[in-house]
N, C-alpha and C positions, 0 to 999 in steps of 0.2 A: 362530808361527802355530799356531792349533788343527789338532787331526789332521782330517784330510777325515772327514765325513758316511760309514758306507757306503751305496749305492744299491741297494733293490731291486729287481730287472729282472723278475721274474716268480716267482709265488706258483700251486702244484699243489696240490690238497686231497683226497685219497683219504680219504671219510666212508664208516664201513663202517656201515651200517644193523643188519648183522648178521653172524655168521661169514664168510658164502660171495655177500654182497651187497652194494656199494660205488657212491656216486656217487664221478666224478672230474672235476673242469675245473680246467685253467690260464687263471691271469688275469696279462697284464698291460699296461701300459700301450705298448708297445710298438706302432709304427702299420704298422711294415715287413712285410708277413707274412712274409716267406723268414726276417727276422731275428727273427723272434719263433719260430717252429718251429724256429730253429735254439739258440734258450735255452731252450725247452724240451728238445730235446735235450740239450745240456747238462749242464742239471738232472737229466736221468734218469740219466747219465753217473754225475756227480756222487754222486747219491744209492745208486746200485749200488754204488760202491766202499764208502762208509761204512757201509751194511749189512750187505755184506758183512762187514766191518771187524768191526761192533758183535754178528754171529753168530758172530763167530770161529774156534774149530777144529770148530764145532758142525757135524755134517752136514750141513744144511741150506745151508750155503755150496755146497758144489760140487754139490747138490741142486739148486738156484736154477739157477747156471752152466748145468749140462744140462738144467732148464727150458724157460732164454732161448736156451738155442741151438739147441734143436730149432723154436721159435717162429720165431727167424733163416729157417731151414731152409723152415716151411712157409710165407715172407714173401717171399723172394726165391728162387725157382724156375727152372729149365729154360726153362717154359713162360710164365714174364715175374713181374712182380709183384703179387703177392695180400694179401689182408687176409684173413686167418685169424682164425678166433675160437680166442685160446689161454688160455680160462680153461678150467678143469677142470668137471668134471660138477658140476651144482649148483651153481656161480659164474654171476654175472651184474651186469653194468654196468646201475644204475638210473638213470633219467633224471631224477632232483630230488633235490637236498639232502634226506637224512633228517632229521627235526626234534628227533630226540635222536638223534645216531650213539655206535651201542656204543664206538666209537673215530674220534677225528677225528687222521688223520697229515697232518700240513703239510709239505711242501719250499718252501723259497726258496731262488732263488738271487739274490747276494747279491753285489755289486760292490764293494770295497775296493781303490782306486787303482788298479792295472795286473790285481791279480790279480781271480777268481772265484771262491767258493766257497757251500757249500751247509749253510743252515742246516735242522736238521730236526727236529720236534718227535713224538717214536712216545712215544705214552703206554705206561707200562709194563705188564707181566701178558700171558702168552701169545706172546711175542715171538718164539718158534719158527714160529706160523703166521701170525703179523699182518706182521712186518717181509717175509716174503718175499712176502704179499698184496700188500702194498704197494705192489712194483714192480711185479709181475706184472700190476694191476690199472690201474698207470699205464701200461707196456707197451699193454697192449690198448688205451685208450683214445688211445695216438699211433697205433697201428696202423690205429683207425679214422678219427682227424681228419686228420693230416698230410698234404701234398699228397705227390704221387709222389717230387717230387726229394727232398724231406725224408724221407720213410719210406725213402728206397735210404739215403739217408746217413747215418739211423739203424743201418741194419745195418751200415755198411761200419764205424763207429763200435764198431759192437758187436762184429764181426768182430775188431779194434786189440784193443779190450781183451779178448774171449777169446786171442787170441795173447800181450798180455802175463801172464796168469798162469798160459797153458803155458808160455813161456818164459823169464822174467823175474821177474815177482814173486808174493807169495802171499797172500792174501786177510786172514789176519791181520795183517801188514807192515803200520806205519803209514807205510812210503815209497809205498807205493800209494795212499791219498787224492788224493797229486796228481799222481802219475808215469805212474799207472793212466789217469785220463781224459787226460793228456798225449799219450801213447804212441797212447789212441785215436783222440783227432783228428788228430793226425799223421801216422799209417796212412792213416784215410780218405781226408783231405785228398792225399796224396801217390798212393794210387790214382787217383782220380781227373785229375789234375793226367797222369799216366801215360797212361790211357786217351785224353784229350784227343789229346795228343800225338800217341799213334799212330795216332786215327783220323783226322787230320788231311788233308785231299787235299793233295796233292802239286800244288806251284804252278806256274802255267803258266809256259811258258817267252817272257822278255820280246821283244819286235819287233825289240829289238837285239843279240839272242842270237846268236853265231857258234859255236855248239856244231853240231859235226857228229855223224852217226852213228858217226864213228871217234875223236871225243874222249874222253878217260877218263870224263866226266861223261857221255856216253851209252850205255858198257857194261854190257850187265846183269851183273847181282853173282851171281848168280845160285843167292841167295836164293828162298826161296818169301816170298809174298806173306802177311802175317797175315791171320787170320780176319776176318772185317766184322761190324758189332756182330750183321748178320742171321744169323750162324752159330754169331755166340759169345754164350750165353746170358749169361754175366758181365757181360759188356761193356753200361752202363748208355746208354740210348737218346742224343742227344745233347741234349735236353731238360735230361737230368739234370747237364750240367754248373751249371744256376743252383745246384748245392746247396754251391758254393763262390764 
């Protein structure tokens, strides 16, 4: 049998008009929207690790990192969820295809039987400051399209993978390509999943119940009660579990 076709799920175009000036949109044919913002995700996943990867011991790696993590920071708040503008001074998201972009960066990502991966086309020259525009310029523009539960699950995503290269791997490591975005949907996935659980009400007791006030099952444990999502700013609305 011929090898399977790979499929591609969605196509991101950061066209830089100029150094500190960029159109961005993702296309794809995708009808779902939760599952379409969720391969956008993804893709930015994806494409973090390998740039990371392709900047190697260069500063600019753990540059980027405390970038997007202060971005993280001013995204998911205390005081609920924001869309911050996190390009730097004189950066700015243009609303139309430039007609000659100084650089046109493509990500796709790209289906190959079970697995996912991410093809990327960064034209060469200057790659110190274009490959980290890159993200940072797609970054922003999920920050402003993405529906809420997508944008929390982007950070909780993004949160995964700043824990695994404090704890685990390191940005030149070609084990991080895939262990990297692994690790972070994992994390996410598994917070939330967490969260649900605990916020769960407690099920009423059935009409055929013989539980007394003196059965083991009616002693209090005498535990304190967790926080409620209204106390705990972490704790993501219950909206936010569509983002799994």
């Amino acid at each position: 049998m011929p090898d399977p076709v790979p499929k591609e799920i969605g196509v991101a175009r950061v066209a830089f008009a100029n150094r500190f000036q960029a159109f961005v949109d993702y296309q794809s044919p995708e009808n779902d929207l939760l599952a379409r913002e969720r391969d956008a995700i993804q893709l930015f996943s994806l494409a973090l690790v390998r740039i990371l990867f392709l900047l190697g011991e260069n500063r600019q790696a753990p540059m980027l990192l405390e970038y997007i993590q202060t971005a993280m920071g001013d995204t998911v708040t205390p005081k609920g969820l924001l869309r911050p503008t996190i390009l730097g001074q004189g950066q700015a998201l243009v609303e139309s295809l430039p007609e000659k972009p100084e650089r046109l960066m493509v990500l796709k990502l790209i289906q190959e039987e079970e697995n996912r991966l991410a093809e990327i086309t960064l034209p060469l020259g200057d790659e110190g400051h274009f490959y980290p525009a890159t993200l940072i310029f797609y970054f922003q523009y999920l920050i402003r399209t993405l529906g809420d539960a997508s944008l929390f699950f982007l950070i909780l995503v993004l949160g995964g993978m700043m824990e695994y290269y404090e704890k685990i791997g390191k940005t030149n490591d070609l084990k991080a390509l895939v262990d990297g975005p692994a690790y972070a949907f994992s994390t996410a996935i598994r917070y939330i999943e967490e969260e649900r659980r605990r916020n769960q009400p407690p099920s009423a007791p059935s009409a055929n119940s013989t539980t007394t006030p003196n059965s083991p099952k009616a002693r209090p444990t005498g535990r304190s009660p967790r926080n409620s999502p209204a106390t705990s700013p972490h704790v993501p609305p219950p909206a936010w579990d569509a983002a799994i």
